[in-house]
C-alpha positions in Angstrom: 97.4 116.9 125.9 97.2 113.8 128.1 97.0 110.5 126.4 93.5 109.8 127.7 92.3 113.4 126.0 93.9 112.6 122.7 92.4 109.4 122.8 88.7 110.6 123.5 89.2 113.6 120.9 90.2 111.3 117.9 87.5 109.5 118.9 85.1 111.9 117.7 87.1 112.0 114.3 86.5 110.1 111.2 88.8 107.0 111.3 91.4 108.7 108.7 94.8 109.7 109.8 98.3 109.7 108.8 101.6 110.2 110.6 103.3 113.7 109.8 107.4 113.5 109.6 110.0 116.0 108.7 113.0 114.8 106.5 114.5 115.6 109.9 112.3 113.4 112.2 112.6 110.7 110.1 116.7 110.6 110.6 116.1 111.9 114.1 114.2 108.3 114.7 117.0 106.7 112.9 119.4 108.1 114.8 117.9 108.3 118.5 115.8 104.6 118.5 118.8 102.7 116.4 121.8 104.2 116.3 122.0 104.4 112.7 123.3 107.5 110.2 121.4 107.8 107.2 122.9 108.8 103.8 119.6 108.4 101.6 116.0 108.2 102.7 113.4 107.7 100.3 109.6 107.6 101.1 107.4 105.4 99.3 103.4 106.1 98.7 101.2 104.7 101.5 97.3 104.3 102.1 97.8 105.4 106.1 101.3 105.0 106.9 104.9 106.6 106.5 107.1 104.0 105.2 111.0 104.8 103.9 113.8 103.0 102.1 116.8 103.9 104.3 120.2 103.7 103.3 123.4 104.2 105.8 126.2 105.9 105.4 129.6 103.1 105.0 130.0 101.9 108.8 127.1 103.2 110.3 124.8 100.4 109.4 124.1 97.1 111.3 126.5 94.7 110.9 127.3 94.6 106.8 123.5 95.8 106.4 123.3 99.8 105.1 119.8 99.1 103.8 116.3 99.0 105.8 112.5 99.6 105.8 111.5 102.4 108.0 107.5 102.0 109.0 105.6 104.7 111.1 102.3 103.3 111.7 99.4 105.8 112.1 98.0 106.3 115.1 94.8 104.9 115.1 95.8 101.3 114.0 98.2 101.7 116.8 95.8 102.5 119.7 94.0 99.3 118.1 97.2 97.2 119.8 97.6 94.7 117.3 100.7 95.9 115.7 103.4 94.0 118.8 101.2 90.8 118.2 102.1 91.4 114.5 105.5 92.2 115.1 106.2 89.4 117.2 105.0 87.2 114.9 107.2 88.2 111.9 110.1 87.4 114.2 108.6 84.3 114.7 108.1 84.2 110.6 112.0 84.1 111.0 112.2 80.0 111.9 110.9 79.5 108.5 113.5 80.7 106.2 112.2 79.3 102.6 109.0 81.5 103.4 111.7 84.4 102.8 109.4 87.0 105.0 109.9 90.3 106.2 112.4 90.3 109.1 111.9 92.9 112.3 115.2 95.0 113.6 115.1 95.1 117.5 116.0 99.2 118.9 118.6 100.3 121.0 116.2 99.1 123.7 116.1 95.6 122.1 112.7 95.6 121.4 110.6 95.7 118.0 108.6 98.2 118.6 109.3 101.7 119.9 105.7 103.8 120.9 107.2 107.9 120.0 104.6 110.9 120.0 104.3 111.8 116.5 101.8 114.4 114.8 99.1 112.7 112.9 97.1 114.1 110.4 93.5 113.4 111.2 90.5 114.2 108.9 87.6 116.2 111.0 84.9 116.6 108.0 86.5 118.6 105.6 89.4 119.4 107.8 92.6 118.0 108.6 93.6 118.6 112.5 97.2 117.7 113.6 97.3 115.7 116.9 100.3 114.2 118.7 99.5 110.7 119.3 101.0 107.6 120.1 102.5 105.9 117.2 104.6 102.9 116.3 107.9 102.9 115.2 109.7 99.6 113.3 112.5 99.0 111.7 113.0 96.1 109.2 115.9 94.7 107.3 115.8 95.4 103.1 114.7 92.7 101.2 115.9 92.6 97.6 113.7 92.2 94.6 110.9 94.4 92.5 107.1 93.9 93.5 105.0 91.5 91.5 103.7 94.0 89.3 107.3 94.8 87.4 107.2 91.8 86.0 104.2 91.5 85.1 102.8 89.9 82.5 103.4 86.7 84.1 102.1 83.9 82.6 99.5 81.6 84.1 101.6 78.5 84.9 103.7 80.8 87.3 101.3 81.4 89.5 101.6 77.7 90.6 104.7 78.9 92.9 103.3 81.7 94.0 99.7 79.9 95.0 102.4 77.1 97.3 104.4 79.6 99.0 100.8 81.7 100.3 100.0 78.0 101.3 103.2 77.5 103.3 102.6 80.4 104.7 99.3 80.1 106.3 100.9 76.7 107.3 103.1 78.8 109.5 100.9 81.2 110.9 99.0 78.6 112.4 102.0 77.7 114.4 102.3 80.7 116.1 102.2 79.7 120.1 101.1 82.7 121.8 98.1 84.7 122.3 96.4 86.6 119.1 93.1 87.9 121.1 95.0 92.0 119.6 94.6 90.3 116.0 90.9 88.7 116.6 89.6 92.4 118.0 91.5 94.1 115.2 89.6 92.2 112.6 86.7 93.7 114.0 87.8 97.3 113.4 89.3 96.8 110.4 87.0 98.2 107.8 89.2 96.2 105.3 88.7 93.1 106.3 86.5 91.0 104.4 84.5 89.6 107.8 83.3 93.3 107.6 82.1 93.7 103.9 78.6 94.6 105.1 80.0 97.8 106.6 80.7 99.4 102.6 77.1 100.4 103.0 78.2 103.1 105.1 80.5 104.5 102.1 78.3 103.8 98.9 77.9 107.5 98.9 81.5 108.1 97.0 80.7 105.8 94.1 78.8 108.2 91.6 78.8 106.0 88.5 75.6 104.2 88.3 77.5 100.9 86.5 79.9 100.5 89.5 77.1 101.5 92.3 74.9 98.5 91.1 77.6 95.6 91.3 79.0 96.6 94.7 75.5 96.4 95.6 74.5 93.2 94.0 78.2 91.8 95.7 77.5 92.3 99.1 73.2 91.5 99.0 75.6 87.7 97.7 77.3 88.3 100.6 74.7 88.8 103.1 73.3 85.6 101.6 75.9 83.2 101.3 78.6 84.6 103.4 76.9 85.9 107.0 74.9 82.3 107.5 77.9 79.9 107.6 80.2 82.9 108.8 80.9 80.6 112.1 81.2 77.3 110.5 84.3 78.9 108.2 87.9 77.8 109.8 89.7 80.6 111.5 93.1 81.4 112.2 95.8 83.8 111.6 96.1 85.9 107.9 98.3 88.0 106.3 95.4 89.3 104.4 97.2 91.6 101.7 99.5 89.2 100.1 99.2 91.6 96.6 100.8 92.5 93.9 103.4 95.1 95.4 104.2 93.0 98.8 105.0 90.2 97.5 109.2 90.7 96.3 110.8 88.8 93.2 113.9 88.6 91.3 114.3 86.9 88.2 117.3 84.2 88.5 120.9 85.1 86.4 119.9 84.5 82.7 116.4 84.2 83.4 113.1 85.3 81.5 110.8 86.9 83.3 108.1 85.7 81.2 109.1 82.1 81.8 107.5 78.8 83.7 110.4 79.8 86.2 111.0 83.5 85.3 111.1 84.5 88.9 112.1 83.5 92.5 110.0 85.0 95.7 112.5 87.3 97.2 110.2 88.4 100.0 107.2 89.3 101.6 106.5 92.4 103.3 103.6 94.7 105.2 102.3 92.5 107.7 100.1 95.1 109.4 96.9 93.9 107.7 97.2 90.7 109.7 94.2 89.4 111.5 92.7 86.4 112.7 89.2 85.8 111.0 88.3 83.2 108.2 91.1 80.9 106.7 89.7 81.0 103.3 90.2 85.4 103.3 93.8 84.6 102.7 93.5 83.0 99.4 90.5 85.5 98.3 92.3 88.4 98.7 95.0 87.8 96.5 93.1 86.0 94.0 91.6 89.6 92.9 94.9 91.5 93.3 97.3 89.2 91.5 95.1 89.4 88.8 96.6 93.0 88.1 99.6 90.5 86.8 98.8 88.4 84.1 97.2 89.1 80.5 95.0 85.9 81.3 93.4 87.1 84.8 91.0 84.5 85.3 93.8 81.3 84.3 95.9 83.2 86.4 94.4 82.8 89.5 92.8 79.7 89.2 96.9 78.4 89.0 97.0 80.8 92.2 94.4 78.8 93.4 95.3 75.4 92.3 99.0 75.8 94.0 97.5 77.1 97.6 95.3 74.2 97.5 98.4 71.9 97.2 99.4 72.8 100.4 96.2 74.1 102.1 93.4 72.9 101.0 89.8 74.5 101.2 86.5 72.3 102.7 83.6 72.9 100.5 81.9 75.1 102.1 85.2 77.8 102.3 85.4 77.0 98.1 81.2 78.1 97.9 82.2 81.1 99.0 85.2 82.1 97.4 83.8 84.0 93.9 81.4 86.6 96.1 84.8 87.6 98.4 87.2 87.7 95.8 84.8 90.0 94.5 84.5 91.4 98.1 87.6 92.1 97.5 87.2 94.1 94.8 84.6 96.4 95.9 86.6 97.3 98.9 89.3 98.5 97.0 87.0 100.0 94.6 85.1 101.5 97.3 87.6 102.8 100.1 89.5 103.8 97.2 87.4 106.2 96.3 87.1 107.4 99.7 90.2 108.0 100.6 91.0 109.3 97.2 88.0 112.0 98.1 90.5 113.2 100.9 93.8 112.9 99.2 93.0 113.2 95.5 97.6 113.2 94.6 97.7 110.1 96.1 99.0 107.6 93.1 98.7 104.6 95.8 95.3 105.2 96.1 94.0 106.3 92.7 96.6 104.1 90.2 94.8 101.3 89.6 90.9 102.2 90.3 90.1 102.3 86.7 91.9 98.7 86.1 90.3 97.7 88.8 86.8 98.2 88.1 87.6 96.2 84.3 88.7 93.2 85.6 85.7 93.3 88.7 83.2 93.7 85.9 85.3 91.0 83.7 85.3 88.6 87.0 81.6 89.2 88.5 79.4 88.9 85.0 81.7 85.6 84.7 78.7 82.3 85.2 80.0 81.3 88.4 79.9 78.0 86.7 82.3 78.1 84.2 84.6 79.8 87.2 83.9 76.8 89.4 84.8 74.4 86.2 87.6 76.1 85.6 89.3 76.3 89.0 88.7 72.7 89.3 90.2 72.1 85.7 93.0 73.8 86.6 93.3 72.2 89.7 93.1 68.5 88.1 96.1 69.1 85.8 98.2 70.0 88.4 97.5 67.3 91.3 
């Protein structure tokens, strides 16, 4: 099948696929795009992607470094031609050391990403169909440390550090000197993305329980309202847009205590491939709702998320009106695409773990007076400057 074909056919597909590997392809790619001999090759759970801890055998690695991230990128966010912007950027990432991000291995070829035909499972209805498509292939250097969520509880205070390194972050991103037209159209597509909140309408269908139906509705009819008329006045510019509770990496220094004022260090940040460029002001929304997953005292939690981004990147007044309805945007995305996907791929613990959590802490967050949320972020925020 040519590529033009496979193209036109998935078009006709629902926009649900996932790369299909053998134990064997998987060290096959290792071997044939970057020389390298695994010993050990563990997969970890994934929305739409493949993505493996590798580990070499003694000699066969890169340099001293035996450990890596393998990440086989379906094929549809491929075709969507964002993922060498991405890529390039998180070598660029690579100038800014302290942000401690997620660093690119080049191929054989010496480039970052290698384009294989690889067998994705797409869903047709009810049906799964197996098509050989284009896919990406990257390999990235380990970075130590357990995601957020291991040491969670973490107390309020400590978000502070993690609020200032999101804001050096986006600091950086907005450096970036070349051309992110791939990561502009990708926003578009991406269902995910909180510019396209509206489109959940097209998946209400999977939430059943009446409760849950009625505040995803009431969340975007507030989005709709306060959202989509200033939507162009908002600043734009590059996001990671899933800085969240498992890709965000930390260790707790020698003799620490994790539930300490400095119980942890940022060991890294990984999965780029949500990055976009849309609304400044999504990239402190987003992990406002999923850091919250951390702390025993959610709502403190995240206004000390809040208060340290602001430190370095501060909102306008208009970005700050809007920021309750897309943290809850948030939310209902998760909640909803959740439960779509989960419709597809009920074993799935990535997908299913944390929906009933999830819809707790939206209900907690949303019947909160927006008020008191507003007084309290700019409490919070006071104590600190």
């Amino acid at each position: 099948m040519t590529e033009q074909a496979v193209k036109g056919e998935t078009a006709s597909l629902q926009k649900l696929s996932k790369p299909f590997l053998t134990p064997d392809d998987v060290t096959s790619l290792l071997s044939r795009l970057f020389g390298l001999r695994a010993c050990r090759v563990d997969e970890f759970n994934s929305y739409d992607d493949r993505i493996y801890h590798v580990t070499t055998v003694p000699g066969q690695g890169i340099g001293e470094q035996r450990e890596f991230m393998l990440k086989v990128l379906n094929s549809v966010f491929t075709a969507e031609g964002a993922v060498e912007t991405q890529t390039d950027i998180l070598d660029f990432l690579q100038s800014f050391p302290e942000l401690r991000c997620q660093c690119p291995v080049a191929n054989l070829s010496g480039q970052f990403v290698s384009f294989e035909s690889i067998q994705n499972d797409y869903l047709n209805g009810e049906r799964i169909g197996r098509i050989a498509a284009p896919t990406a292939v990257r390999l990235f250097s380990f970075l130590p440390g357990k995601p957020l969520l291991k040491l969670a509880p973490i107390p309020p205070v400590s978000f502070l550090k993690l609020g200032e390194h999101l804001g050096g972050l986006q600091i950086a991103l907005q450096k970036y000197p070349n051309d992110v037209k791939s990561l502009e159209r990708r926003a578009g597509l991406d269902i995910w993305c909180l510019q396209n909140l509206s489109d959940l309408r097209s998946y209400l269908h999977v939430v059943k329980d009446a409760k849950s139906l009625r505040i995803v509705k009431e969340v975007i009819t507030e989005y709709e309202r306060k959202v989509t008329p200033i939507y162009g006045e908002l600043r734009k510019g590059i996001v990671h847009h899933d800085y969240n509770e498992s890709n965000v990496l930390a260790v707790s220094p020698l003799g620490g205590n994790s539930q300490g004022t400095r119980g942890f260090e940022i060991s890294g940040v990984i999965d780029f491939d949500s990055m976009v460029y849309s609304c400044l002001v999504f990239e402190i929304a987003v992990p406002m709702m999923y850091l919250m997953f951390c702390s025993d005292q959610p709502l403190e939690a995240t206004a000390n998320l809040l208060a340290g981004f602001e430190s370095r990147a501060p909102l306008t007044e208009k970005e700050r009106g809007v920021l309750r309805v897309l943290v809850a945007g948030r939310f209902i995305q998760s909640l909803v695409l959740g439960l779509y996907s989960s419709s597809f791929n009920p074993d799935n613990s990535c997908i299913v773990g944390t929906q009933a959590k999830s819809l707790n802490l939206l209900e907690d967050f949303w019947n909160h007076p927006e008020e008191d949320l507003m007084k309290l972020w700019r409490d919070i925020k006071g104590n600190v400057s």
